[in-house]
N, C-alpha and C positions, 0 to 999 in steps of 0.2 A: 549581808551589808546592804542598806539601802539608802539607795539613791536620789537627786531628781530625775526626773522622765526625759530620757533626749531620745533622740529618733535612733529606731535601730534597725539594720539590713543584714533580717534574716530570712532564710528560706526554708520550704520542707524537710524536714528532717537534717537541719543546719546541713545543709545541701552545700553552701557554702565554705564548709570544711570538710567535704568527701570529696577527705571529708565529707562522705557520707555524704554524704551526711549531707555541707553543709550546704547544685542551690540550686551565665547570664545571659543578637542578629545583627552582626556587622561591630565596627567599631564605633566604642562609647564616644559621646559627644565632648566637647570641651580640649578640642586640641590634639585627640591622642593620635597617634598613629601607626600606621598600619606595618608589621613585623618586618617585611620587606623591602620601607620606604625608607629613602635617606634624610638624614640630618645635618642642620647645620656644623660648619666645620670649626665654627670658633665660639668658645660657653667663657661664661662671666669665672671669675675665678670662685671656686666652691661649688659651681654648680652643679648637678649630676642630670644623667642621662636614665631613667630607671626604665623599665622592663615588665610591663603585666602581662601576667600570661594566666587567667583566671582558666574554667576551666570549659566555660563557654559563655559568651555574652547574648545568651537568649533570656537569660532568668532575672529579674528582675534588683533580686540581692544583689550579686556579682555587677549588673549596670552602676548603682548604686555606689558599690564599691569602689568602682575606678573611676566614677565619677568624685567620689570625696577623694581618692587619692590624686587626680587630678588637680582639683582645687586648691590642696593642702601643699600638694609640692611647688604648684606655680606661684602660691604664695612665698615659697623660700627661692624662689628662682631656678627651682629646678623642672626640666621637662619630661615628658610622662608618656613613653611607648606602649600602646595597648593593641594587644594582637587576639582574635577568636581562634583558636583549637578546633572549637564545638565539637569537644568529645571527645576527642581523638586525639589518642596519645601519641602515635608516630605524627600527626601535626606540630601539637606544642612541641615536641624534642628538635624537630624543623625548625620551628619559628624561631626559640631559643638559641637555638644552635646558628642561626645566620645572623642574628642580633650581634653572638659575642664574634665572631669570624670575622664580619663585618666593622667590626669597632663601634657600634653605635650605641650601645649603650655601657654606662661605667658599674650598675645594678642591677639584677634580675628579681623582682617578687613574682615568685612560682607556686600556683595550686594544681601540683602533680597528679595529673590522670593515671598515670603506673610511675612511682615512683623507681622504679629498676631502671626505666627509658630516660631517665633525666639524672641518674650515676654519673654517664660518662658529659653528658653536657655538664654539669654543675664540676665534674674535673678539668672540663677544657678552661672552664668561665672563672677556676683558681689559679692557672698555668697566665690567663690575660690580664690578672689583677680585677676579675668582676666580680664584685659580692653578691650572696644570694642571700634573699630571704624564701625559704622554703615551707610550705604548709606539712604539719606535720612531725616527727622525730626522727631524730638520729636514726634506730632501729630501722623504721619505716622505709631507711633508704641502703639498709644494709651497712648501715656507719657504729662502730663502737661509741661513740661520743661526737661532742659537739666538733665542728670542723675549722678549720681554718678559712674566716671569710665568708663562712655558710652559718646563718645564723634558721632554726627553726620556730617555726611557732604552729599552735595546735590549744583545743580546749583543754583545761583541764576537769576532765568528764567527773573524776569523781565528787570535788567541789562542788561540781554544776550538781550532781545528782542528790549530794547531800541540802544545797541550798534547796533544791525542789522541795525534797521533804520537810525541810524545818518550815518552810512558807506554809505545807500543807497542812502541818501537825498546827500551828499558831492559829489556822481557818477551822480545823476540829476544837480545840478547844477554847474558840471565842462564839461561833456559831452552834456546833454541836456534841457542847457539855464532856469535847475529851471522846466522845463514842463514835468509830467513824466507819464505814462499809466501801473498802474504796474499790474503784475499777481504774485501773491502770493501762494507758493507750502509749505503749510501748512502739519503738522503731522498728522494720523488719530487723531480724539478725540478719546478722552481717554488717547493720551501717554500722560507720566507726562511733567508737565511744558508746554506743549502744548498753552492752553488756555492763563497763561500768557504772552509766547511771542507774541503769535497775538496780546493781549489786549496790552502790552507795544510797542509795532511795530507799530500795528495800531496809536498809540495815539502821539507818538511821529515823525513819518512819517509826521502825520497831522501838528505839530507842525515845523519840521523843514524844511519840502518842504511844503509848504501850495498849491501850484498850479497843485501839482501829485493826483493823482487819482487812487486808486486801484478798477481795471476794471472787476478782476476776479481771485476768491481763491478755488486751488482747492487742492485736496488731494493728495500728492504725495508719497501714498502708501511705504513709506518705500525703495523706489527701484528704479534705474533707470529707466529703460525702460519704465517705469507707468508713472513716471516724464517726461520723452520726448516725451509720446505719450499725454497727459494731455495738456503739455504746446503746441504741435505741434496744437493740437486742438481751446485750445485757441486765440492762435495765428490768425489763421483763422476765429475767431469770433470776434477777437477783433483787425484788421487790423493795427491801430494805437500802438496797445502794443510795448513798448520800455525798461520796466523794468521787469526784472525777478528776485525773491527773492527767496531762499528757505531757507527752515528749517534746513535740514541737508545734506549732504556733496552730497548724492547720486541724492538731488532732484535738488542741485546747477548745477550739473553736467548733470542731464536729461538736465534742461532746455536750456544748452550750444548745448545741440546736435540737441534739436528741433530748436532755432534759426539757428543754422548751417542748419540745414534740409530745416530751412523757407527759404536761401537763403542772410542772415542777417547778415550783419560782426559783432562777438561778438563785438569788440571793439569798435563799433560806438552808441552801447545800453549798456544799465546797466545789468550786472548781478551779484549778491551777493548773500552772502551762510552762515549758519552756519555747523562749526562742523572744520573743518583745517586739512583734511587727505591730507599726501603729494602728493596725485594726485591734491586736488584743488590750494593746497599753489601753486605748477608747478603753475596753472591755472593764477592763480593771477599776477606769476610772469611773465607772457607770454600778461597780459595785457585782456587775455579775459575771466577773472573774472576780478571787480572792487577792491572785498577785498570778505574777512570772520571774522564773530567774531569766534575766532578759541581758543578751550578748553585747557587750557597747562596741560597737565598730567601730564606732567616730572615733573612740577613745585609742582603738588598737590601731587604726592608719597613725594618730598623733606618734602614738608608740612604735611603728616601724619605720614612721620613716627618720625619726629618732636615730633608729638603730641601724638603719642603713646607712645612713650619716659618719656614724660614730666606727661603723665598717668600711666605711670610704676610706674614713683618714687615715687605717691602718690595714689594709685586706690581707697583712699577713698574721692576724691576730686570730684568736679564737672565736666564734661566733658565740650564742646563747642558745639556749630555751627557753622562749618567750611561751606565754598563755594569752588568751582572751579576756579581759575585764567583764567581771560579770558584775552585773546590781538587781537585789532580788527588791523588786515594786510590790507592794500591794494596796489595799484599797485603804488602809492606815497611814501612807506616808503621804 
């Protein structure tokens, strides 16, 4: 599905949603406040009290985040409790947990550092009438299904990994003739979602270029430099390589610098990327990236706090599983 270009916050290895995966020192600007402080005692009618509990506010994604979630709820009148964890899981289940004790907030959006540690708060915060939006699945919290008042959200990885490919395969056969040598800069195992975008990437790659070839997968550490020194290596091994894929934003971007290093006009080979931070969108839009399937955030705050909403008015309803809006860019749209 594609898009227009809007601004997206995301992080290494969608740092953001580990989520891995998906990312934020002190508390975000714009009003938020801090786990422990109090609040007014009297709110407009409708208004809510919500709850960030990211999963540290040093990384820039996650600022980002509470920042638009900030903006978007004070536009509906509601106010916006943002607390740093930084890391640490027996934290956030602290912070959480004197939020709901405290009465201060009527909502929690939780990105659980161990989701086991935040069971029993997310059962305190159903017994108070406070809803949660929680990063992630049922499963992931030890729930058979969706909950009452607990509504989930999480990527949906194999989409993502399928939209990677179809992006890739459309850059093989408009650039190079359907024939393609790709290297693949993969997430460590273990980040979430990991495994199924290879296995959805891989399988539909095969289905949509049948004549390309992935020549060599390697780990692209999270990091640039790791990524361009990886792919540079590759490259070298595997002379004929002309596609470069990554996982996430920074290994797209390695890979851009090792072909530039190999001497290789991005534009004349394939590179594609997940994750859509406005350094790669530039990229895209400059021709040497092909595309990204790129995370809409802005889309997904609209979207939760929607459904935070809609769990306000009845917290003893069932919650959902919510996804990530994704829109695949590329140098065509």
């Amino acid at each position: 599905m594609a898009q227009h270009r809007r601004r997206g916050w995301v992080a290494n290895g969608l740092a953001a949603f580990a989520i891995s995966s998906i990312v934020l020192t002190g508390c975000s600007g714009g009003g938020g406040t801090d786990a422990g402080a109090t609040t007014a005692s009297t709110q407009a009618e409708g208004a809510l009290r919500i709850g960030f509990s990211p999963l540290n506010l040093s990384a820039p994604a996650l600022t980002g985040l509470a920042a638009g979630l900030e903006a978007l709820a004070g536009e509906r009148g509601h106010e916006v409790l943002v607390a740093d964890p930084d890391n640490d899981a027996a934290t956030q289940a602290q912070q959480v947990t004197s939020w709901i004790e405290n009465g201060q907030v009527d909502a929690v959006w939780a990105m659980a550092l161990n989701p086991a540690a935040l069971v029993p708060v997310f059962e305190k915060a159903q017994e108070r009438g406070v809803v949660v939006l929680a990063l992630g699945t049922p499963e992931d919290y030890g729930f058979a299904g969706v909950q009452p008042g607990i509504t989930f959200s999480t990527i949906d990885y194999e989409t993502y990994g399928a939209d990677l490919a179809t992006a890739t395969a459309a850059c093989i056969d408009e650039r190079l003739d359907g024939e393609g040598r790709v290297i693949f800069l993969q997430d460590p195992p273990g980040q979430s979602g990991s495994q199924q975008i290879n296995d959805a990437f891989s399988a539909t790659l095969a289905e949509k270029a049948s004549d390309a070839e992935i020549v060599s997968t390697l780990d692209n550490g999270l990091e640039r430099l790791a990524s361009q020194t990886t792919t540079l290596s590759a490259i070298q091994g595997n002379p004929g390589a002309n596609v470069f894929v990554g996982q996430n934003d920074e290994a797209s971007l390695g890979a851009l610098g090792a072909v530039q290093q190999a001497g290789l006009d991005p534009q004349s080979v394939c590179i594609t990327g997940a994750g859509g931070n406005d350094e790669v969108l530039g990229e895209v839009e400059s021709g040497n990236l092909f595309g990204v399937v790129a995370l809409q955030f802005s889309q997904d705050i609209v979207n939760s706090v929607d459904q935070i909403e809609k769990m306000a008015a009845d917290p003893t309803a069932d919650g959902i599983q919510k996804y990530v809006p994704v829109a695949t860019i590329t140098v065509n749209d």
